[in-house]
C-alpha positions as CSV (number, residue, x, y, z in Angstrom):
1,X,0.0,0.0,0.0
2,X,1.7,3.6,-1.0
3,X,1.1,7.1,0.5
4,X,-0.9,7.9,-2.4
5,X,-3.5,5.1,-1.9
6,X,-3.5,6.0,1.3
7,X,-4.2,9.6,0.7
8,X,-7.0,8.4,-1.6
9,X,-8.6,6.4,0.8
10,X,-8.5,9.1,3.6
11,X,-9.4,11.9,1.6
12,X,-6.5,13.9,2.3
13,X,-5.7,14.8,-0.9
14,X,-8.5,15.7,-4.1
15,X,-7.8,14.3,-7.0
16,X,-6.4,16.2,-10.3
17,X,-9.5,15.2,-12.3
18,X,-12.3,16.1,-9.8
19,X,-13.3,20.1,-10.9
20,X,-13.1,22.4,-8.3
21,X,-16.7,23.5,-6.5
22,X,-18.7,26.4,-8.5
23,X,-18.5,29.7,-6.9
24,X,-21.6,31.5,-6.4
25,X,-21.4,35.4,-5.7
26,X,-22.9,36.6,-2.3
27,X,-23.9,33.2,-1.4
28,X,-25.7,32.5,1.8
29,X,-24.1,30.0,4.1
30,X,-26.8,28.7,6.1
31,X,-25.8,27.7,10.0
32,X,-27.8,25.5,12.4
33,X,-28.9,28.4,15.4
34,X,-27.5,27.7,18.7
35,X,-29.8,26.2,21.7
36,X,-30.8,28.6,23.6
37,X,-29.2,28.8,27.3
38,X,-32.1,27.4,29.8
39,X,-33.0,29.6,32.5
40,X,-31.5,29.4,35.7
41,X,-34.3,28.5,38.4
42,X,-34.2,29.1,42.4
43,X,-36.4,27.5,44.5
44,X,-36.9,29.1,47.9
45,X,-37.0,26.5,50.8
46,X,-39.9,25.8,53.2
47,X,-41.0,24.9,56.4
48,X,-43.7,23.9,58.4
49,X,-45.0,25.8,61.4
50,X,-46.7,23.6,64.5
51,X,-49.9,25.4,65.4
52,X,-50.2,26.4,69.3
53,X,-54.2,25.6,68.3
54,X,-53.3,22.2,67.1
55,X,-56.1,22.8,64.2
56,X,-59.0,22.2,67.5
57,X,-60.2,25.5,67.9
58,X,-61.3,26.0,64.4
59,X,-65.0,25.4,62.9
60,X,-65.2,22.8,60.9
61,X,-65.8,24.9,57.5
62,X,-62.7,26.3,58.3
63,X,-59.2,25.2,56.1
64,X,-57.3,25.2,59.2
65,X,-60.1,22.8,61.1
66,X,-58.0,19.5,62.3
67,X,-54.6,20.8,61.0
68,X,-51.4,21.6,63.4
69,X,-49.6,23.3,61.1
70,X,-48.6,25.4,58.2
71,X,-46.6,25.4,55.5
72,X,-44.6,28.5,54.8
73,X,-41.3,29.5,52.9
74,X,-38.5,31.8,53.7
75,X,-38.0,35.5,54.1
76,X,-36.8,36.7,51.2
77,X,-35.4,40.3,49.7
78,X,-38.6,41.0,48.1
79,X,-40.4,40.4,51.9
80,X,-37.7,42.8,53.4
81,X,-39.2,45.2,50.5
82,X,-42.6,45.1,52.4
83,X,-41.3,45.5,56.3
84,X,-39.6,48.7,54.9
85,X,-42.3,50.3,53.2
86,X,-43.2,53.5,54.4
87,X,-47.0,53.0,53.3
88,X,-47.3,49.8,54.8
89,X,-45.9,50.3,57.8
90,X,-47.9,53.7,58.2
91,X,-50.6,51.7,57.6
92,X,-49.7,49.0,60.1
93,X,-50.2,45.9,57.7
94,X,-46.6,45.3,56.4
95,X,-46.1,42.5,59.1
96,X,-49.8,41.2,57.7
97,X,-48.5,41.8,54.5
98,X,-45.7,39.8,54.7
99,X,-47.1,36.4,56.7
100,X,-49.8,36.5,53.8
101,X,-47.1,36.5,50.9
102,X,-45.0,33.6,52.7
103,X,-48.2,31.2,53.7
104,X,-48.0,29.2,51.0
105,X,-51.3,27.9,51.0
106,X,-53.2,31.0,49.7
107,X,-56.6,29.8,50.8
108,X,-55.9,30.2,54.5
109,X,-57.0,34.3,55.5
110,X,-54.7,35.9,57.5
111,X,-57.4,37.6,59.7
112,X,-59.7,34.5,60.6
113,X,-56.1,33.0,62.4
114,X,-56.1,32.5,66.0
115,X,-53.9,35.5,67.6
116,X,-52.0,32.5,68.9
117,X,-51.4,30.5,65.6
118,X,-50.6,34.0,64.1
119,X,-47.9,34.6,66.9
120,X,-46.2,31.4,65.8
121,X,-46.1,32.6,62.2
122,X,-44.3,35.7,63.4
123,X,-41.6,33.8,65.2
124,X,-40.7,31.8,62.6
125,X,-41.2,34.2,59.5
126,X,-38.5,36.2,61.9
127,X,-36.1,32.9,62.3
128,X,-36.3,32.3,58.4
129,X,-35.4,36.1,57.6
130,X,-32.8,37.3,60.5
131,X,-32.1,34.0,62.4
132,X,-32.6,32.8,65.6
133,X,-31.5,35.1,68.5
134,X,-33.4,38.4,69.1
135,X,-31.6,41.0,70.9
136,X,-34.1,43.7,72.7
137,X,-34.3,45.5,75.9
138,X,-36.3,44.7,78.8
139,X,-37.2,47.1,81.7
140,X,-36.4,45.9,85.5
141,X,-39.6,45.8,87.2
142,X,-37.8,46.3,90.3
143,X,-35.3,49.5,89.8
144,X,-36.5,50.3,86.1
145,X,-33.5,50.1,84.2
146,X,-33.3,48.5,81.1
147,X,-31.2,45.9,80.1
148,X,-30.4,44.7,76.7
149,X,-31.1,40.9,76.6
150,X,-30.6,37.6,74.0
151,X,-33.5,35.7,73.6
152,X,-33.1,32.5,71.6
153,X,-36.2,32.2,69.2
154,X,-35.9,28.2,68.3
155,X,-36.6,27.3,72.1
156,X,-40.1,29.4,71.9
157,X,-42.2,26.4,72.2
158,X,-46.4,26.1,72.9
159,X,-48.2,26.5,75.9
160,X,-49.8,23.7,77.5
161,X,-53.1,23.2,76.5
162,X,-55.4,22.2,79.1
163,X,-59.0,22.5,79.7
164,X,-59.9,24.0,83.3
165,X,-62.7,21.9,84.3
166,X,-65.2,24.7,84.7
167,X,-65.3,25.2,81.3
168,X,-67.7,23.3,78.7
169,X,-66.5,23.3,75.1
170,X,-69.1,23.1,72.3
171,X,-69.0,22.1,68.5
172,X,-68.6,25.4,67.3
173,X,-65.1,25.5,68.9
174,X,-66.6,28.1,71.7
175,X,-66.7,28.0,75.2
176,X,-69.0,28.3,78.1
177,X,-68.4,29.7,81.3
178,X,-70.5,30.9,84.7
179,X,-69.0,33.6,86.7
180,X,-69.8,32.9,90.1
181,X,-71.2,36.1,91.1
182,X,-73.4,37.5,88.0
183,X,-73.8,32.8,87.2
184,X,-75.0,33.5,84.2
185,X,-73.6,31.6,81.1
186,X,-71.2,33.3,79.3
187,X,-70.5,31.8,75.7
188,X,-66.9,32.6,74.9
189,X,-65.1,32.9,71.7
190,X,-60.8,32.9,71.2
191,X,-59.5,36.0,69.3
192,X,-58.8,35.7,65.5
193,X,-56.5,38.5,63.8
194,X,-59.2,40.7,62.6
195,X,-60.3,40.7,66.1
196,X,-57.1,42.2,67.0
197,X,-57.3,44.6,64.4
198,X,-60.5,45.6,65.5
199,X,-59.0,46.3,68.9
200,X,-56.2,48.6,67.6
201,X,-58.5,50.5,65.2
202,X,-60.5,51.5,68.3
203,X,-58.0,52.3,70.8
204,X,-56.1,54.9,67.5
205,X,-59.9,56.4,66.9
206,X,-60.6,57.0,70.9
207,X,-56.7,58.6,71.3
208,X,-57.8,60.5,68.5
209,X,-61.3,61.7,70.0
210,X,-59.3,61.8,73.5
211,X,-61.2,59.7,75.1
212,X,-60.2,57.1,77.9
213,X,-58.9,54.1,77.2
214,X,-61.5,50.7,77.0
215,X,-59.4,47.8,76.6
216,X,-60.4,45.4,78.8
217,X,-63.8,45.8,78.0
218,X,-63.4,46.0,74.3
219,X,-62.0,42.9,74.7
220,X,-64.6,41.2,76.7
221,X,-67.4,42.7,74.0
222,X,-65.6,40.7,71.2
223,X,-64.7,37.3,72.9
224,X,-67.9,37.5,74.3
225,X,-70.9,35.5,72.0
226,X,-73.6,34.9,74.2
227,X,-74.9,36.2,77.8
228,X,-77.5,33.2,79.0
229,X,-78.5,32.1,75.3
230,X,-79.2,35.8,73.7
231,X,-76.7,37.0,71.2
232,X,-77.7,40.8,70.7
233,X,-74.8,43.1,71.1
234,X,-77.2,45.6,73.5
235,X,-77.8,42.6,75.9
236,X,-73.8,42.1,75.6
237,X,-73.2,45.5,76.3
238,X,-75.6,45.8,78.8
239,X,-74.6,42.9,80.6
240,X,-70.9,44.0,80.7
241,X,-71.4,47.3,81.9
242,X,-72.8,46.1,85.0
243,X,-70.2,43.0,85.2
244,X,-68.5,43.1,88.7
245,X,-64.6,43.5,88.4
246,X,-63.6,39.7,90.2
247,X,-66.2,38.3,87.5
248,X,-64.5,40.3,84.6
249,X,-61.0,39.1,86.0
250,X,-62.4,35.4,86.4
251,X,-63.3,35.5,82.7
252,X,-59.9,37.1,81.7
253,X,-58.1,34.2,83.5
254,X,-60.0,31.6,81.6
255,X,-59.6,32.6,78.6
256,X,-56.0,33.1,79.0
257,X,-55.7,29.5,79.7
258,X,-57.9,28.6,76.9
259,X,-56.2,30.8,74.4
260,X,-53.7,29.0,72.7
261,X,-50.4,31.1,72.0
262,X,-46.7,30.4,72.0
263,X,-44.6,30.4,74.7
264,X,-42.5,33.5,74.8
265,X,-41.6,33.4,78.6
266,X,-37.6,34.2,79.3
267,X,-35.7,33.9,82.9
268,X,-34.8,37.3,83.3
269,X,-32.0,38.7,86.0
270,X,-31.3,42.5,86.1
271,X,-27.7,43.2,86.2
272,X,-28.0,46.4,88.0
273,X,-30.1,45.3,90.9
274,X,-30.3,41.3,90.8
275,X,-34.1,41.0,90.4
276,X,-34.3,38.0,89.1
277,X,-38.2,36.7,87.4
278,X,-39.8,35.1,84.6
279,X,-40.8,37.3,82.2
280,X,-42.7,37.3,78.7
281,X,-40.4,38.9,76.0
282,X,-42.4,41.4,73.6
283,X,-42.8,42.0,70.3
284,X,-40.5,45.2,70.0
285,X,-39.5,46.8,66.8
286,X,-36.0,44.4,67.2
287,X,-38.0,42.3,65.9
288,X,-38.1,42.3,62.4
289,X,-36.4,45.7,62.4
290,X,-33.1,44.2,64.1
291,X,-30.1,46.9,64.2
């Protein structure tokens, strides 16, 4: 076999007697367009938030009835976006704005939450966003100084739930009580968010109109269904207006055991004077403004 066969047989070299390809003036050479680049795609993780309520105190119409938790994702740049917008926050929704863009089931509303459920929302929308340790101050009951303190946001468990046994739950996920002075039966309902916002509409209108503050009985006249059977709100106003104080107080303690909530409860220690106590740590502006 020679160089030249071999040449032949690869091709490497054309042949005398092949003609050379025509040339054609301003020809077009047609080329195969590149794929184009597929998109990059994020995926933000997350989580699921245990329910204080554990899904019980919810009607049984309601998405939440039976469930114990909630599904939400994580904080992201956009959410920071609404906790810094001037309208929002002048408003007083951005916080309500942002737990509503991060539930990821968009059937459950906001406002028909238990204030408890909705405090666990908070907690770990907050844990997602700026992590788990929230620095604020707390004030010494004893000498009134404030201290800065560290309060560690993944041990914030639920409270206990437990039925006091003067207390008859019925199928509407409501509760009857009998003070013992007025024994009557009282028909009591557990806060929802637009229940809270209710409350802080009327205590901004009465600063406005500078008249005194009603909190306590605001409160009782919208956790309160029924006085002995009758649901108008006169017989509800009526009937709390002439409430004696240790039946209004015994009301306010059963419904804080019945309410359920998280447990934000921290074993404080002044440095200045040594008080030491158990104390609940607030929702400050720390919170999801931290410096």
């Amino acid at each position: 076999m020679t160089i030249r066969n071999n040449e032949e047989r690869m091709g490497a070299r054309q042949r005398n007697s092949d003609p050379p390809p025509p040339q054609v003036e301003n020809q077009k050479v047609e080329t195969t367009p590149e794929a184009p680049t597929p998109p990059i795609s994020f995926s933000t993780p997350t989580e699921f938030v245990d329910l204080p309520s554990r899904g019980l105190f919810y009607s049984e119409d309601h998405t939440l009835h039976g469930k114990d938790s909630i599904e939400i994702r994580y904080m992201t740049a956009r959410d920071e976006d609404i906790l810094t917008s001037r309208s929002l926050l002048k408003k007083g929704v951005a916080i309500d704005r942002l737990l509503q863009n991060i539930i990821i089931d968009k059937k459950i509303n906001l406002d028909s939450l238990l204030i408890g459920d909705k405090n666990a929302l908070i907690v770990a929308a907050r844990i997602t966003g700026y992590g788990a340790e929230y620095k604020t101050k707390l004030m010494c009951p004893s000498c009134g100084t404030h201290a800065q303190t560290s309060f560690d946001l993944e041990s914030v468990g639920s409270q206990e739930l437990e039925m006091p046994p003067e207390v008859d739950k019925t199928a509407n996920g409501t509760f009857i009580v009998t003070p013992p002075r007025t024994k009557v039966q009282v028909e009591l309902k557990l806060l929802t968010g637009a229940d809270e916002k209710k409350l802080a509409k009327a205590l901004v209108l009465k600063k406005k109109k500078n008249l005194p503050e009603s909190t306590l009985t605001d409160q009782l006249r919208l956790s309160i269904v029924s006085v002995s059977g009758q649901k108008e709100p006169n017989m509800i106003n009526l009937f709390i207006a002439s409430l004696p104080a240790s039946d209004a107080r015994y009301i306010r303690d059963l419904y804080s055991q019945l309410m359920p909530n998280v447990d934000m409860t921290h074993d404080f220690e002044c440095d200045s004077c040594g008080y030491e106590q158990e104390t609940e740590v607030p929702f400050t502006t720390d919170f999801f403004w931290p410096k």
